[in-house]
C-alpha positions as a Markdown table, in Angstrom:
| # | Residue | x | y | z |
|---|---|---|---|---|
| 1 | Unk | 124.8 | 224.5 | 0.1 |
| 2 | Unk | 123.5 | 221.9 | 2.3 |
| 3 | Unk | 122.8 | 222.7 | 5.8 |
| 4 | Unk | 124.6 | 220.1 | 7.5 |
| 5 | Unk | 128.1 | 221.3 | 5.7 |
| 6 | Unk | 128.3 | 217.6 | 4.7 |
| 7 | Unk | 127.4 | 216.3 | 1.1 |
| 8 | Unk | 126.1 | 213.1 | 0.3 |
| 9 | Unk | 126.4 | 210.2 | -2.5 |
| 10 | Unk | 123.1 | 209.4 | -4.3 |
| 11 | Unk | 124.8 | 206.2 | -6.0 |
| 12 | Unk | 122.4 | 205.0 | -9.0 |
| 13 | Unk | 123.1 | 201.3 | -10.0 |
| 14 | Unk | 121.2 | 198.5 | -12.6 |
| 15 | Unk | 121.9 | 197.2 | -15.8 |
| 16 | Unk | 122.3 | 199.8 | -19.0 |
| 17 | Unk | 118.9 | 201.1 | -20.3 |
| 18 | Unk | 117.4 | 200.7 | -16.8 |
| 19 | Unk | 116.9 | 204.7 | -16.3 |
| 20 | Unk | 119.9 | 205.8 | -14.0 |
| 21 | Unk | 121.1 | 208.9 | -16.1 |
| 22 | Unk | 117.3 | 209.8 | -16.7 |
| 23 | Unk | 116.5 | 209.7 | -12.9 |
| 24 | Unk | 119.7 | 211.5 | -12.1 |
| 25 | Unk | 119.1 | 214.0 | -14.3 |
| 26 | Unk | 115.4 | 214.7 | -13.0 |
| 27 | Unk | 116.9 | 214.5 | -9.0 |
| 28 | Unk | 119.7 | 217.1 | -10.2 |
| 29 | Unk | 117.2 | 219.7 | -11.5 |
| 30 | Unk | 115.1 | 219.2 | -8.7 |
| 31 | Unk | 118.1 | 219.6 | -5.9 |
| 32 | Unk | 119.6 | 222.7 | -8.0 |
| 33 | Unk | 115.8 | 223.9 | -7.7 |
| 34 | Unk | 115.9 | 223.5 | -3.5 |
| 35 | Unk | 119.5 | 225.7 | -3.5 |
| 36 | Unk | 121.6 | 222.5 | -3.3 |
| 37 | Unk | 125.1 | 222.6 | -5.2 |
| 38 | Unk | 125.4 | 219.0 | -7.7 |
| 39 | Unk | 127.3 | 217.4 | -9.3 |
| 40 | Unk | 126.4 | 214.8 | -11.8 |
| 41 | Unk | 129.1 | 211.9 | -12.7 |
| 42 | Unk | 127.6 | 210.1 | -15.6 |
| 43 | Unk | 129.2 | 206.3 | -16.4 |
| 44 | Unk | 129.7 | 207.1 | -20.1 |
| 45 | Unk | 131.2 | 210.4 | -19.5 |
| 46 | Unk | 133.8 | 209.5 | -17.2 |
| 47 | Unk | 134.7 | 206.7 | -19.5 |
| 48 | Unk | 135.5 | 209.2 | -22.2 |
| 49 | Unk | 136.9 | 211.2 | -19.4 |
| 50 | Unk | 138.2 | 210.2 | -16.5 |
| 51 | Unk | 138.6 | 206.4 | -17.3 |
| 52 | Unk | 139.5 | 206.8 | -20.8 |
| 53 | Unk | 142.1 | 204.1 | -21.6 |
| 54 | Unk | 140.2 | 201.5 | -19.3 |
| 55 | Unk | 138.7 | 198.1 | -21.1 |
| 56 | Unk | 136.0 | 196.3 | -20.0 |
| 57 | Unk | 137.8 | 193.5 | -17.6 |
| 58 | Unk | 136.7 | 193.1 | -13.7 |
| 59 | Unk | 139.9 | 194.9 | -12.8 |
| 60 | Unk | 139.3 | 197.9 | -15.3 |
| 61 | Unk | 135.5 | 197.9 | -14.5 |
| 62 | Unk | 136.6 | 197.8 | -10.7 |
| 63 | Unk | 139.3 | 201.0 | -11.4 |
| 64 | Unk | 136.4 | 203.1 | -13.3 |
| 65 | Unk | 134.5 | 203.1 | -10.4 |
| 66 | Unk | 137.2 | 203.5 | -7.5 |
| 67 | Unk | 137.7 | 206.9 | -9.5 |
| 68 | Unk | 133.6 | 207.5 | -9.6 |
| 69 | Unk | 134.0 | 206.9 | -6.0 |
| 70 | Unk | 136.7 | 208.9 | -5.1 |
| 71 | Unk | 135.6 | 212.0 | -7.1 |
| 72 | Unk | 132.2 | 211.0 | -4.8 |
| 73 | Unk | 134.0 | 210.7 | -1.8 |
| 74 | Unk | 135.7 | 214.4 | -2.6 |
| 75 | Unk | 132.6 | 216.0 | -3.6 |
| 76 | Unk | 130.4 | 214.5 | -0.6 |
| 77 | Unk | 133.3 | 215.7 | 2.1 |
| 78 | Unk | 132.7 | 219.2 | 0.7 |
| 79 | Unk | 129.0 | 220.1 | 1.2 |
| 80 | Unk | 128.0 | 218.9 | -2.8 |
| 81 | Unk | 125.4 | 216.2 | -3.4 |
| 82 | Unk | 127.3 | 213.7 | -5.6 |
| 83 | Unk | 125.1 | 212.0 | -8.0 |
| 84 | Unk | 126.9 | 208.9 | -9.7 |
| 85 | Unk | 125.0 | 207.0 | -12.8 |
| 86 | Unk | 126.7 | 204.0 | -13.7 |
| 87 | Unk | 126.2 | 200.1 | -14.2 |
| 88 | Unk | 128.9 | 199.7 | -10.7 |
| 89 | Unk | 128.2 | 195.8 | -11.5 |
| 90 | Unk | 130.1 | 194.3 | -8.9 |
| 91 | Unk | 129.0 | 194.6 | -4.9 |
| 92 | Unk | 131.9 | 194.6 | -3.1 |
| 93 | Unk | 133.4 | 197.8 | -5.1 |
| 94 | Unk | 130.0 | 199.5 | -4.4 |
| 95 | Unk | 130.4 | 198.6 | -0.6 |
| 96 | Unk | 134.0 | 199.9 | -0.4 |
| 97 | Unk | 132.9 | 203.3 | -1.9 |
| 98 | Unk | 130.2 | 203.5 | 0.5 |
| 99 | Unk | 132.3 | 202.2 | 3.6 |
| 100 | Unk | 135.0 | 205.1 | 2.4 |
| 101 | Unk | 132.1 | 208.4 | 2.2 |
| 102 | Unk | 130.2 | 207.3 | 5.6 |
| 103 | Unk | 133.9 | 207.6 | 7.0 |
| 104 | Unk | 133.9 | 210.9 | 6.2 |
| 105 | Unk | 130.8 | 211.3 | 7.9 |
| 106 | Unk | 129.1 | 212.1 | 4.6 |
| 107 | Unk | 126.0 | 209.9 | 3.6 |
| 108 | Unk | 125.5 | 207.6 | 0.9 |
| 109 | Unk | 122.4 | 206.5 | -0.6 |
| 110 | Unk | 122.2 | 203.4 | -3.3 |
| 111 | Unk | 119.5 | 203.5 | -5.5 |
| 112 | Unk | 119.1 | 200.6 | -7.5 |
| 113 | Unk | 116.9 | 201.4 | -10.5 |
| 114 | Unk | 115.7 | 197.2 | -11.4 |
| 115 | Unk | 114.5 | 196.6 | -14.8 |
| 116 | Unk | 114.0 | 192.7 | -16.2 |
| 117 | Unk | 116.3 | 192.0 | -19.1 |
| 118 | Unk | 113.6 | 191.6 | -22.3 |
| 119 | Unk | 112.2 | 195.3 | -21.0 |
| 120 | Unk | 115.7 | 196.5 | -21.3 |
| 121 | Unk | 116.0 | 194.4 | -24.9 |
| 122 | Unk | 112.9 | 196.2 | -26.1 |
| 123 | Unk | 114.0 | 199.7 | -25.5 |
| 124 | Unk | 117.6 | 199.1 | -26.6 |
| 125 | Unk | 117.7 | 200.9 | -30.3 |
| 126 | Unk | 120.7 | 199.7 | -30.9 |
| 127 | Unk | 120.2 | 196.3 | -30.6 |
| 128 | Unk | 122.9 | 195.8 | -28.0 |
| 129 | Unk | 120.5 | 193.2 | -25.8 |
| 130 | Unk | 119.3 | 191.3 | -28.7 |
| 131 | Unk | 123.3 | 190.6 | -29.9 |
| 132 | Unk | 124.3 | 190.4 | -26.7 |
| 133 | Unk | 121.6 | 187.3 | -25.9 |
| 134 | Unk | 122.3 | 185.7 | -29.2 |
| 135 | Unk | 125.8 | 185.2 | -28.2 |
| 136 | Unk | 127.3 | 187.6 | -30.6 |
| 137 | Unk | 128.3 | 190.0 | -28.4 |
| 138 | Unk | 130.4 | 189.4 | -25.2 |
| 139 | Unk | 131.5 | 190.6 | -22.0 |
| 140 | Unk | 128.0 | 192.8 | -22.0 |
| 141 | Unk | 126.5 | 193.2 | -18.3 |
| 142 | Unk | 123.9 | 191.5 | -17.5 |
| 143 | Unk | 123.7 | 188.8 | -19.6 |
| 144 | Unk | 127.7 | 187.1 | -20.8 |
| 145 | Unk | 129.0 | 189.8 | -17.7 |
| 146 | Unk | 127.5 | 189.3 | -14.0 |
| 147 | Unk | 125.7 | 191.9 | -12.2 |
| 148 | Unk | 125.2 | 191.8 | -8.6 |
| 149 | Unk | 122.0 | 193.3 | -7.7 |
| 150 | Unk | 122.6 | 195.2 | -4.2 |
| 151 | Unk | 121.9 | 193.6 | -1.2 |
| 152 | Unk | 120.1 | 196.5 | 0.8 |
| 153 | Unk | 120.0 | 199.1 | -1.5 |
| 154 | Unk | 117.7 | 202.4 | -0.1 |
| 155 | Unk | 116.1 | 202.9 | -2.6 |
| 156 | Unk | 114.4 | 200.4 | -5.2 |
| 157 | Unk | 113.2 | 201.3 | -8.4 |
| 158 | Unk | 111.3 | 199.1 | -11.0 |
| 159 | Unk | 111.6 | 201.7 | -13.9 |
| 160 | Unk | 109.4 | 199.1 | -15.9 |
| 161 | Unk | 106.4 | 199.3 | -13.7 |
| 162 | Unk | 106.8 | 203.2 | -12.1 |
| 163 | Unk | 106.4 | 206.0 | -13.7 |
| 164 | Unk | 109.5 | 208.7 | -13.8 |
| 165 | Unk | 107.3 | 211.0 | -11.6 |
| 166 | Unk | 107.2 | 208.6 | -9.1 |
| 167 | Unk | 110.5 | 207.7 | -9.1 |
| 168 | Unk | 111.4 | 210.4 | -8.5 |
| 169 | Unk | 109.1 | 211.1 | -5.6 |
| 170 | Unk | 110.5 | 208.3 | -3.7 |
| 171 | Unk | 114.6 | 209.0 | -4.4 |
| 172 | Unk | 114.0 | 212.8 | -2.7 |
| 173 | Unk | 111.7 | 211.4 | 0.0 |
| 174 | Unk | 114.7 | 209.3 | 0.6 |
| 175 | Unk | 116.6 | 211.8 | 0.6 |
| 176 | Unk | 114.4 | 214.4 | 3.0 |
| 177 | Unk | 114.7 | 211.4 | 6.0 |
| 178 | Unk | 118.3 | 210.8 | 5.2 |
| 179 | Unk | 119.4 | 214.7 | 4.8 |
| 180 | Unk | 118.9 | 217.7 | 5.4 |
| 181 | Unk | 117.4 | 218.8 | 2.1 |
| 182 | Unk | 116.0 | 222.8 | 1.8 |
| 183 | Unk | 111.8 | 222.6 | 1.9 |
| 184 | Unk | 110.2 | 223.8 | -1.5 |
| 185 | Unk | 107.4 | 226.5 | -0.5 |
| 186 | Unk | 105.0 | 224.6 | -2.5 |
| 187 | Unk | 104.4 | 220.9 | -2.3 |
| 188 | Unk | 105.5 | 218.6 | -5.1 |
| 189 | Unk | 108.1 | 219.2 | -7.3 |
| 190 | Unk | 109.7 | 222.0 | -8.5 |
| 191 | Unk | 108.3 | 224.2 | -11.3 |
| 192 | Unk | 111.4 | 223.1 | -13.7 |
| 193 | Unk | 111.3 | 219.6 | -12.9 |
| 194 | Unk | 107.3 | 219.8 | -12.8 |
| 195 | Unk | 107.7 | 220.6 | -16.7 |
| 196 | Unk | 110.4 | 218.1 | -17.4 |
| 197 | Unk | 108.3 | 215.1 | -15.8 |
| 198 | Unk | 104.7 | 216.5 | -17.9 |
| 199 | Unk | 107.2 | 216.7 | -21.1 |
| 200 | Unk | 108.5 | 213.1 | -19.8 |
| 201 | Unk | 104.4 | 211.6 | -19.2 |
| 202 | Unk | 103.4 | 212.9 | -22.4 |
| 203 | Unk | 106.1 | 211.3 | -24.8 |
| 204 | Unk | 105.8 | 208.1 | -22.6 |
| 205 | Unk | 101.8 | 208.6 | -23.6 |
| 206 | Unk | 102.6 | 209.0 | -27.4 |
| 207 | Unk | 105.0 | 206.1 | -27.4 |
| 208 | Unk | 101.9 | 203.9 | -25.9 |
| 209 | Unk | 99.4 | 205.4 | -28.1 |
| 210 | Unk | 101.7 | 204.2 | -31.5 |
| 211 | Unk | 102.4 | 201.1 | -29.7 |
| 212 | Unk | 98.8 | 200.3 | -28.9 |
């Protein structure tokens, strides 16, 4: 458990592709690592979930992520680390979550993970981007559905120019100022997450080498 008896909200945001769920993922192993209790609330999983029903309108996009937020909001009042992964396109339903967890005197963190549209188009594999910017597919974030980019997130990440390593670096170095996490004995990462991320450099190094 966290020292403090307080949780917190590690609230990932950007456009799909951009690398929330991955960076989530790696922050989870690495907080279960330091003792911390987690939770994970993945955007496509509480669609099938939680929100299942919902469409894709403002309000309905609003409604999915009140309830991310308020499972956040539970979770963070309890002494668990809340990790939420999802598009949240609209700023002033990410600033009412935030305003509604720091009144419970729990913290929350917005990490915006920033990646230019024609990366995002590149990695898609199933072509969503390329339909979506040929006007054959509508209502897709980002480009025929606004995103507002945060205003002062925490944490920036520009998943096209950083490596995952680093990422994740900076999100628990966030984190260390912000909370009290547990200290690993050793420096750097945990010997799980150390794995994941050499696993993670090497397939990014095969992609570039068939690529190049």
């Amino acid at each position: 458990m966290i020292r403090n008896k307080k949780g917190f909200t590690l609230w990932f945001t950007g456009l799909s592709g951009a690398g929330k769920t991955t960076l989530a993922g790696f922050v989870e192993q690495e907080l279960r690592a330091r003792g911390v209790s987690v939770e994970v609330l993945d955007g496509d999983e509480i669609r099938t979930n939680l929100s299942k029903g919902l469409g894709f309108s403002k309000e309905d996009r609003d409604t999915n992520i009140r309830r991310i937020g308020y499972v956040c909001r539970l979770l963070s009042r309890n002494g668990v680390a809340a990790i939420s992964a999802a598009i949240s396109p609209y700023r002033e339903v990410r600033d009412e979550v935030r305003r509604l967890i720091e009144a419970d005197g729990a913290t929350f963190i917005e990490v915006y993970v920033k990646c230019p549209i024609e990366v995002l188009a590149e990695r898609d594999v199933k072509g969503l981007y390329k339909k979506a910017l040929a006007g054959e597919l509508k209502g897709f974030t980002g480009v025929s559905d606004p995103y507002e980019e945060p205003l002062a997130p925490e944490v920036v990440i520009e998943s096209n120019r950083e490596t995952v390593e680093s990422s994740v670096t900076k999100i628990i170095r966030e984190l260390e100022q912000r909370v009290q996490l547990p200290q690993l004995k050793a420096s750097g990462h945990s010997g799980a997450v150390r794995t994941a991320l050499d696993a993670e450099g090497l397939e990014t190094l095969a992609q570039a080498l068939m690529l190049a």
